[in-house]
Structures are given as C-alpha cells and as structure tokens.
C-alpha positions in Angstrom: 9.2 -59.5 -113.1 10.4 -55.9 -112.8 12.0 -56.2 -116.4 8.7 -57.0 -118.1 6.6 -54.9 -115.9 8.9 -51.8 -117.4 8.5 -53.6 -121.1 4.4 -53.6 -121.1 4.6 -50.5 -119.4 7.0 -49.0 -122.0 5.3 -50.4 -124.9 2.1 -49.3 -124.0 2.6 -46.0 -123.5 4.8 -45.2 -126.3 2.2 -47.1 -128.7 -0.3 -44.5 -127.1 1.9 -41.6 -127.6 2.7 -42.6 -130.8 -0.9 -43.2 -132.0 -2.0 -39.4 -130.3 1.1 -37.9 -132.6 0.2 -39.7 -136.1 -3.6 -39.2 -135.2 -3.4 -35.6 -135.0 -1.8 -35.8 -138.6 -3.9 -37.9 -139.7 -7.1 -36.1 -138.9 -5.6 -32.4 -139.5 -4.8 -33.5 -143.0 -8.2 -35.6 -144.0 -10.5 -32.2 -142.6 -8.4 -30.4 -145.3 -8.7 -32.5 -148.2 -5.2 -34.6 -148.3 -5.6 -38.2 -149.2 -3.8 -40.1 -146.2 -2.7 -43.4 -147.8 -1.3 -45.3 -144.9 -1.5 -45.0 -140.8 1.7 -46.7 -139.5 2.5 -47.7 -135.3 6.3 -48.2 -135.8 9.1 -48.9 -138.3 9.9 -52.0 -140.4 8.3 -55.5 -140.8 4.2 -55.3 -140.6 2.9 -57.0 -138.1 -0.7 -56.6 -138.7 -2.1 -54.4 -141.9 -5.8 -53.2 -142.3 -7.6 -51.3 -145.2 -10.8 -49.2 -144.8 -12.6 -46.2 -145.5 -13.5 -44.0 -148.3 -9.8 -43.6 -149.3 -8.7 -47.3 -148.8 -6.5 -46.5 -146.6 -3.8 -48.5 -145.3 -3.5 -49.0 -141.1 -0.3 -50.7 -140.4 1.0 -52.0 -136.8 5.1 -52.9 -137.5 7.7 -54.2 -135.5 9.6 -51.5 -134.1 7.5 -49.3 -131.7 10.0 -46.4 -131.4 7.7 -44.1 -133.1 5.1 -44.2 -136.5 4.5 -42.2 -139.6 1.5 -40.8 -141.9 1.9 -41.0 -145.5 0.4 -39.0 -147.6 -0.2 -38.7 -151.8 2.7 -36.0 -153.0 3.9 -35.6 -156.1 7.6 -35.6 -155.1 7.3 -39.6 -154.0 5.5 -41.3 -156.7 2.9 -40.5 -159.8 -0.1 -39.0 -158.8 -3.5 -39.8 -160.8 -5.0 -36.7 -162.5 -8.7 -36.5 -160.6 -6.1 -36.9 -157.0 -4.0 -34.3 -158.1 -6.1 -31.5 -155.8 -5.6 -34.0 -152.8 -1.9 -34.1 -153.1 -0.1 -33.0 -149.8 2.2 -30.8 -152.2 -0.6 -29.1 -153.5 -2.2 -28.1 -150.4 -1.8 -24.1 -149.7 1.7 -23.6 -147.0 -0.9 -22.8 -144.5 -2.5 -25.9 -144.5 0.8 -28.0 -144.6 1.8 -25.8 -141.7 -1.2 -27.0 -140.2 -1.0 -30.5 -140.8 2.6 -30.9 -139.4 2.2 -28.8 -136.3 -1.0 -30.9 -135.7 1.4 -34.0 -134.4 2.8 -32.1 -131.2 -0.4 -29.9 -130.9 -2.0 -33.2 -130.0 0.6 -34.3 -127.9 0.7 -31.4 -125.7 -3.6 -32.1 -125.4 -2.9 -35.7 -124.5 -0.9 -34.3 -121.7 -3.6 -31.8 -120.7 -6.1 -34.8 -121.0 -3.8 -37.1 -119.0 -2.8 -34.6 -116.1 -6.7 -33.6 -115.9 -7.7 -37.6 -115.4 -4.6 -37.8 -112.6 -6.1 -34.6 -110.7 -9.7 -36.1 -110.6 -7.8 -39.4 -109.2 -5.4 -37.2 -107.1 -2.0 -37.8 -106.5 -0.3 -38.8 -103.3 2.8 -37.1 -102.2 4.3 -35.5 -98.9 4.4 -32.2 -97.2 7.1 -29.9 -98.8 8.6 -29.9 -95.4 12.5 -29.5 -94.6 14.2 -32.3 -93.2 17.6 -30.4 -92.9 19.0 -28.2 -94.3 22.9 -28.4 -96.1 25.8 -26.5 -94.9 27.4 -24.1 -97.9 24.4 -24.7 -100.4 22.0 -21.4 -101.9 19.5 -23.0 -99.2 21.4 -22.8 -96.0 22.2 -18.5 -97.4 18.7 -18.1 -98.2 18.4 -19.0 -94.1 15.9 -22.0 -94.3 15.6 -24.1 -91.4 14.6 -27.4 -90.4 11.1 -27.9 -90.7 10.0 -25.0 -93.0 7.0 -26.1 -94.8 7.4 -24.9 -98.5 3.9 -22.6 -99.5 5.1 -21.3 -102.8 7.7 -20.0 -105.1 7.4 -16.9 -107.4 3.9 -17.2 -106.1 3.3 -21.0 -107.5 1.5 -22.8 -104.9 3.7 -26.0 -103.7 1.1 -28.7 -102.3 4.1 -31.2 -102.3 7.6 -32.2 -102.5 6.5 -33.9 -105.9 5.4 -30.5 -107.5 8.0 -28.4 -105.6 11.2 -30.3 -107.9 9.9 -28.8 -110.8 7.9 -25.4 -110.0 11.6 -24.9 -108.5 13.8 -25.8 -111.2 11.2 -24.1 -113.6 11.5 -20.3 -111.6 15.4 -20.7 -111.0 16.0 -21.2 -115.2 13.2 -17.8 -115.8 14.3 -16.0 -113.0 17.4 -17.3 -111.1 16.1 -15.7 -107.7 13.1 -16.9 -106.2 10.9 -15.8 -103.8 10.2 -18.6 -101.6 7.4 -18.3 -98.9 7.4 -21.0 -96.3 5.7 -21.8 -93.4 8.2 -21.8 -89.9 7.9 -25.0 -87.8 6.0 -23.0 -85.1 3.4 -21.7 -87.7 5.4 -18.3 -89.0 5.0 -17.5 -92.6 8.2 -16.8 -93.8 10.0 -15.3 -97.3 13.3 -17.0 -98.5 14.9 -15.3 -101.0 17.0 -18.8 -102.7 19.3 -17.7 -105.1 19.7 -20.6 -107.7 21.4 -18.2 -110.7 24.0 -20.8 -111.2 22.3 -22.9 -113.2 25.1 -24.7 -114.5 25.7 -26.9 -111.5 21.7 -27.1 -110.8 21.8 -29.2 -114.4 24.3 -30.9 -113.6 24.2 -34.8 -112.7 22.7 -35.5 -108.9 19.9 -35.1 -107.0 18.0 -31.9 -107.1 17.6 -31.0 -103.5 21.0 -31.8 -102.6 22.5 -28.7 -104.7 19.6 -26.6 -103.6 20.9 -27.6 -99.8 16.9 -29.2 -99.0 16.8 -32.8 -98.0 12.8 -33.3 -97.3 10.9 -34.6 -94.6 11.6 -38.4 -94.3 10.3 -40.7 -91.4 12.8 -40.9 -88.9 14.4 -44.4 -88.2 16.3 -45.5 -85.2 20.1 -45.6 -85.3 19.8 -49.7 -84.6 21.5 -52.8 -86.6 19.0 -54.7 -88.1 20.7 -56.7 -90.9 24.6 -57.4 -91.4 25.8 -58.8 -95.0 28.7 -61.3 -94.2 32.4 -60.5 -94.7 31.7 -56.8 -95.5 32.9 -53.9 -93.2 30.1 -53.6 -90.5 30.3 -57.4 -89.6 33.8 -57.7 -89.8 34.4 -55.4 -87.7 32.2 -56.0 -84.9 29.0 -54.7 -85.2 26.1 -56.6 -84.2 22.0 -56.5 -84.7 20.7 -54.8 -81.9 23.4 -52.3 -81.6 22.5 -48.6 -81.4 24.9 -46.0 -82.8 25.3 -43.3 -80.6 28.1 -41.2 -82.1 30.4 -41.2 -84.8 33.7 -38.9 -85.2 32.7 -37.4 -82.1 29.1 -36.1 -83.6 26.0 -37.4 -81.8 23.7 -40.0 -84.5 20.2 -39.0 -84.3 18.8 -40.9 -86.7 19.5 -44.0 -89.2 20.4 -41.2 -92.0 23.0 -39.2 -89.7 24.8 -42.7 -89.5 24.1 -43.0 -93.4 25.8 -39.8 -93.8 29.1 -40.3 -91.7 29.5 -43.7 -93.7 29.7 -42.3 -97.1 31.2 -39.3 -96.4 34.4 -41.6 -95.6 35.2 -44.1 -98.2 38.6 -45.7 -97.2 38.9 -44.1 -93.9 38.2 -44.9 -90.0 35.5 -44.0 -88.7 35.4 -43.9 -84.4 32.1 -45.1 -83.1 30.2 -45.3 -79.7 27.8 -48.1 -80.0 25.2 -48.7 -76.8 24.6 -53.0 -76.7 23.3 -54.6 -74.0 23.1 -51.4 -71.7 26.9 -50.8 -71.9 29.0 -48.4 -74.1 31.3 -49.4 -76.5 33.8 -47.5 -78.8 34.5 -48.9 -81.7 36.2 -48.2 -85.4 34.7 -49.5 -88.6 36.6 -48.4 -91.9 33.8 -48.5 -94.5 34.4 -49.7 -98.0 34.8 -47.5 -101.6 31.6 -48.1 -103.3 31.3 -46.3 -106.7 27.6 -44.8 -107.0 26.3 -42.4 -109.6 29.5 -41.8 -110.6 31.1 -40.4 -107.1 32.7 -42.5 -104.8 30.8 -43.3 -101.3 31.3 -45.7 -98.2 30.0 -48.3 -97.4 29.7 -50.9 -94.6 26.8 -53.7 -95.5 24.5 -53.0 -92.7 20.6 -51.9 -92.5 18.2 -50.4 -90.1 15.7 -52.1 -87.4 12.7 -50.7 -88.7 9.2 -50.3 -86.4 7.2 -50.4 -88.8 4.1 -49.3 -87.2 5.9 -46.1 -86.0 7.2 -45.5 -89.7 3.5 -46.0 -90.9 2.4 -43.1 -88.8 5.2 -40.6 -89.2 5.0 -41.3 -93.0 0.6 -41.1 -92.8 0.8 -37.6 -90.7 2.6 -36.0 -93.7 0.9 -37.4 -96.4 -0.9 -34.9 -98.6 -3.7 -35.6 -101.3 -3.6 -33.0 -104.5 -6.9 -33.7 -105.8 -9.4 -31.3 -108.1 -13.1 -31.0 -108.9 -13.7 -31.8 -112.7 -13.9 -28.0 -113.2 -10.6 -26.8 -111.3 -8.7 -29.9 -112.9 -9.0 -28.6 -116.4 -7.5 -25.2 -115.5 -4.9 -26.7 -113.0 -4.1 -29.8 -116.0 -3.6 -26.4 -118.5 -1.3 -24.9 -116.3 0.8 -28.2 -115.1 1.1 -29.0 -119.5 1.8 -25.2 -119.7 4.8 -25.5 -117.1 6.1 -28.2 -118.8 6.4 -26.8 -122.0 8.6 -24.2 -120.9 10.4 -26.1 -118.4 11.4 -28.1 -121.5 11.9 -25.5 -124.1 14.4 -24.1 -121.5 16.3 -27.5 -120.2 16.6 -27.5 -124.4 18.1 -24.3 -124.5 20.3 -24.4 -121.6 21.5 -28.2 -123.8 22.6 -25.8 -126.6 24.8 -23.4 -125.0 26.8 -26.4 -122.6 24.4 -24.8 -119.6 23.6 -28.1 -118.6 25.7 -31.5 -118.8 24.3 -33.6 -121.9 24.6 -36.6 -119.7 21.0 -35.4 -118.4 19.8 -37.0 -121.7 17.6 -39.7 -121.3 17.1 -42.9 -123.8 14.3 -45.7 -124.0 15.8 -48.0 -121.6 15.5 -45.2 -119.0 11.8 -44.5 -120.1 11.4 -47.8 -119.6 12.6 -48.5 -116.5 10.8 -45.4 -115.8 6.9 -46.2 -117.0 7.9 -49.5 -114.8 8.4 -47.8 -111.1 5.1 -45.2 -112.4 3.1 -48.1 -113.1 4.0 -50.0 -110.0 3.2 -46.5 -108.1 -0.1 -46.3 -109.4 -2.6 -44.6 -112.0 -1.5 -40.9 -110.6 1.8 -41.7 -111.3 1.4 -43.7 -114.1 -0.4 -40.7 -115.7 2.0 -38.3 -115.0 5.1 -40.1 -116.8 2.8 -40.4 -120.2 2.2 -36.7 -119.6 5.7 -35.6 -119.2 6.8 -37.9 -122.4 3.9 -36.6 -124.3 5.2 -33.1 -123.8 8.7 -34.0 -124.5 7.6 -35.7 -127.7 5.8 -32.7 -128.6 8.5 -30.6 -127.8 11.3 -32.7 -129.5 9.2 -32.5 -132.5 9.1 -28.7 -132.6 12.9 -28.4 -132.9 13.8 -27.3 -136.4 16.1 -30.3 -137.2 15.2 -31.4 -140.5 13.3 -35.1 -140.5 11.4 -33.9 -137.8 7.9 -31.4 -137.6 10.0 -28.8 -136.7 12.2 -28.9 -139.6 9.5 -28.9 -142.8 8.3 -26.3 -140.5 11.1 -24.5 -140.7 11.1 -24.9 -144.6 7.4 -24.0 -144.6 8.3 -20.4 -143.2 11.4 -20.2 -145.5 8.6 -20.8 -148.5 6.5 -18.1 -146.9 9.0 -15.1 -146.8 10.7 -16.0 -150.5 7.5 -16.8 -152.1 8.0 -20.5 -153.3 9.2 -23.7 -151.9 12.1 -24.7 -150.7 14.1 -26.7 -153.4 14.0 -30.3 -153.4 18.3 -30.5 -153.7 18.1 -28.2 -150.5 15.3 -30.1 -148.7 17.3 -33.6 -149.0 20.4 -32.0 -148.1 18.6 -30.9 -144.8 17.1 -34.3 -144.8 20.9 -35.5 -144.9 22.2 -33.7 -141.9 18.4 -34.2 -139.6 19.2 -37.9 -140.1 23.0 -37.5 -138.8 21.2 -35.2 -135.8 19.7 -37.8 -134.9 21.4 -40.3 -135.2 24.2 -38.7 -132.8 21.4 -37.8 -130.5 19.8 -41.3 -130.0 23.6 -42.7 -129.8 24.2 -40.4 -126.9 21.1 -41.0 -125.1 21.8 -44.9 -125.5 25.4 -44.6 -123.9 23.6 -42.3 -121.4 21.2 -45.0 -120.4 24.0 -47.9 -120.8 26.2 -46.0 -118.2 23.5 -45.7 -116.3 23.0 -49.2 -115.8 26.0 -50.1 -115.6 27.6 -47.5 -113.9 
C-alpha cells in the first residue's frame, strides 16, 4: 500500500511540475509570436494525443513521465512554410528566445511561491525548536547551548519550528559560517549563541543534520520499560523480560527510552552491564547487542521496544506542538521569502557539489522522490505542499545550470550570441548538445546508484 501510495503521489506531482515548466514555455513563446506545434507530458510512446486551437496544435500525454518538452517551428529541424517563416523560434530576436527558455524555471519558482502560500493559509504543524540535549564535542556543545533552549532565530530569521530551523540553519552556516543564534533559556532568559558551523564539509556530509550540529530536539520522553522482545535476538536471549525497567547501563543512570537507545548502539559487538528493576528487586545483568549495519555505520542492536503510555505521550507531544499559519496577506510575503531561501540554499548546495564541499552521495533520484511525495502525502496537505515546492525549486534551479540540453545551456549560448554578434554555430551547438547528454546521463546514473544504495543499504 505504501509502494503505490509513493507511485500516485510521485506521478502526480511530477506530472504537475512538469506541466508548470512546459506551460510557462508554452505561453512565453505564443504572447511573442512563436508557433508552438506540440505540448508534450513525458517521453516516448503517446498515450493520449489532442489537436486544437488556432495553430492546430498538438497536446501529447506519453509514457514516460520523467519530464516533457515544447516544440516549436525552427528552421534548423525541418522546412518551414514561407507566410510561418516570421513565427519561427529561430527568427525570434535573442531577447525573446532568452525569454522564452527562462520562462520554464521562472514558472517553477512561482509554482513554489503559489504552493508555499496555499500551505501557510492551511498552516503547518511542527514542534517547538526546543533542545532535547545537547552532544558532547559538536560546534553546539562550544557554542554553550543547553538542554531546553528554545531556538528564536538565527542571523535574525525567525525559527517558529524544528521544521524551518534545518534549513534557515543550514542556509546561514553555507552564507556566513557563524551564526548568531538567539534562544530562549529553559527558565525564560533570552540568550545569544554564537554556533560556529564553518566546516561545511562535514555539515554536507551523509547523516542527520542535528547530530553534527550537536542538537537533538525535543522528543516526548518514554519510559525506560520492555515492552516487546523479538525471539532469538540479543535482548531475549539474554534475559530481558517485558516489564523490566532499565535503570543503568555501564554504570550511567537511563533516564529515558533513548538513553537506553544510545548505550545500545554505541556498542555493536560488546557487553554491555545493566541494572534492570523487575518485580521490585534489582537485577544486574549483561546483554551484548548485535552489529546492525544502518546508513552506512555500524550500530547495536538487541530486538527490544518501549512500553509506551500513550495518553502521557499524547500530552507531552500536544504541549509542544506549534501551528505556523498566515493571513492571506502575510502568506504571500512569508511564501516569497520561504521560495527565496530556497533558491539560494540550492544554488549553494550546487556550488558546494562542484568544488567536492559536499559528498555527491547527497544526490537524490526518483525513487527517493518517490518515496518521498509518499510519507508528505500520508502527512498531510501542509506537507504534501511543501515537497512539490521544494522539487519545483530544484527543477527550476537544475534547469538554470548551463549544461547544454538544458534552459541553462541555450542560455548560455543565447549570451555567447549576444556579446559576438551572431549565433552560436550549429557544429558547436551539437557538440555541446553531445557532452549535456553525457552530463546527464552520468548525473541521473549516480542519483540512481544513490537511491539503490539507499534502499538497499
């Protein structure tokens, strides 16, 4: 069920994307006089083929969703009648073929300012940027934060919730590598934190954000208890039972269900000495949890999970819930700035991809879209919303880079035309046709293995 719930989801907002990209094309080049002979939704075998309007033209649904095109009459693929000859694409003034192929990721980069505007007028769920602990040895634990700080903003960004905070933070460590955090103490004491995050190298590399910062967020707290036991793995085997609380491991005191989480796979391989409370009395123990290979490190584990209360996890998790919602006028300026934000973000994770600044295995393919636009759209609208945003801005983005085959690239040869006075010649332009195709060709292989490792890994 998951599987096709990430297919439909998938399908349906790329087809959307994809239909926003062509259609700004499409209409850029008809409002300047270019004859658009065919509309197509995807690669290869039609599926379904319409003709209408002045022009006859031709709208095409095909098999293969990743992506569409707009052809138009030129010269350079096929005769052109005499009377169409001032409609031809190649005929069009280098402003207005500038126009036309920027007009693709201009509308893009509107969707996403239409689609983050409709998810602020819904408003978006998240938590309270507020520190759960705080890492030994990371730029965090320097900066001095401490358990409970409430995040307020960084570099003067307002942080509503841990949701926002993973990227207004990643976005101000790649501009300015120190950032001026202001936070809010746990006994109500604003506060200034000044994270250094310069080494950007490791902050792109694989792994979870907040762990290299040193900030693990807020989470409910669960009790240290044995709920569940899978058979013949480490935590049965070796005595544990439901009901048992974990007291201490290693010596260290286990507050919580993630303390115990923490000891476990910190020690693949190796015993681990436990007191355990059951029954009233105190037990010690050892369990030797099992190597377990996880996002490519290795981590223990033992096949045991928590006794959850769930009406006491309800509450914790409702008391630090936080609604980011906007009027219809203050969503327009706040969905300007989010798209805004994005834009550079990406440019910049781009740039950092160029000079080996950040590991390529960050590179994402359609299976992890997929599986992707499948947990947003099981989230919700909010969420559902803000994935075709973000993909609509990387599209756009994508698009802009001057790789020949894509916008970017007949941009590229569009300013080339304008400083040397006439066009780019047509040996030259399939030559960089050539090498665009090879681009990205290599790039789509890589973010295939990417995804494949993913799964499988």
């Amino acid at each position: 069920m998951s599987f096709l719930v990430s297919l439909v989801s998938f399908i349906v907002a790329l087809g959307i994307l994809v239909v926003v990209h062509e259609f700004g094309h499409f209409w850029v080049a008809r409002k300047l006089g270019v004859k658009v002979l065919r509309f197509s939704v995807g690669f290869g075998k039609p599926l379904w083929t319409r003709r209408s309007g002045p022009d006859d033209t031709e709208y095409v649904v095909a098999a293969v969703p990743l992506g569409g095109y707009v052809k138009m009459l030129d010269e350079r693929e096929g005769s052109v009648a005499e009377k169409d000859l001032p409609r031809a694409f190649n005929r069009k003034p280098v402003l207005s073929r500038i126009a036309i192929v920027a007009a693709g990721p201009f509308f893009n980069f509107l969707f996403a300012i239409f689609a983050y505007y409709l998810m602020f007028l819904v408003g978006v769920e998240g938590l309270v940027p507020e520190v759960g602990k705080v890492i030994p040895d990371t730029p965090a634990y320097r900066a001095g934060f401490e358990q409970g700080d409430r995040l307020v903003s960084a570099n003067g960004i307002a942080i509503p919730s841990w949701e926002s905070a993973s990227i207004t933070l990643l976005d101000q460590a790649l501009e300015t590598g120190v950032i001026d955090v202001e936070v809010q103490t746990e006994r109500g004491y604003p506060m200034h934190r000044s994270l250094d995050l310069g080494d950007t190298r490791e902050l792109l590399d694989e792994g979870d954000l907040y762990q290299k910062i040193g900030l693990e967020p807020w989470r409910p707290q669960i009790a240290p208890i044995i709920g569940q036991l899978e058979s013949g793995l480490p935590a049965a085997r070796d005595g544990l039972q439901t009901g048992d609380k974990i007291l201490a491991a290693n010596g260290t005191r286990i507050h919580d269900w993630r303390d115990w989480v923490n000891v476990i796979q910190s020690h693949p391989g190796k015993a681990v000495s436990i007191e355990v409370l059951r029954a009233g009395d105190v037990l010690n123990m050892e369990i030797t949890p099992m190597p377990k290979e996880v996002g490519g490190r290795e981590i223990g584990y033992i096949g045991a999970g928590p006794q959850v209360d769930r009406e006491r996890y309800t509450e914790q998790l409702q008391s630090h819930r936080v609604l980011v919602q906007y009027g219809p006028f203050e969503a327009v300026a706040k969905a300007g700035e989010k798209t805004w934000q994005a834009v550079i973000l990406t440019f910049r994770l781009m740039g950092k991809l160029v000079v080996g600044d950040a590991s390529l295995k960050t590179i994402s393919g359609p299976l992890s879209i997929a599986e992707y636009a499948g947990v947003s759209a099981t989230i919700g609208l909010a969420a559902f919303l803000s994935f075709m945003a973000i993909v609509s801005v990387s599209l756009g983005v994508i698009n802009l880079l001057p790789v020949p085959v894509l916008d970017g690239g007949h941009l590229l040869f569009y300013a080339i035309e304008m400083v040397k006075g006439s066009p780019v010649s047509e040996r030259w332009e399939a030559i960089g046709q050539q090498v665009g195709l090879v681009l990205l060709a290599a790039l789509m292989m890589l973010a295939f293995y990417n995804d494949l490792s993913r799964l499988l890994g």
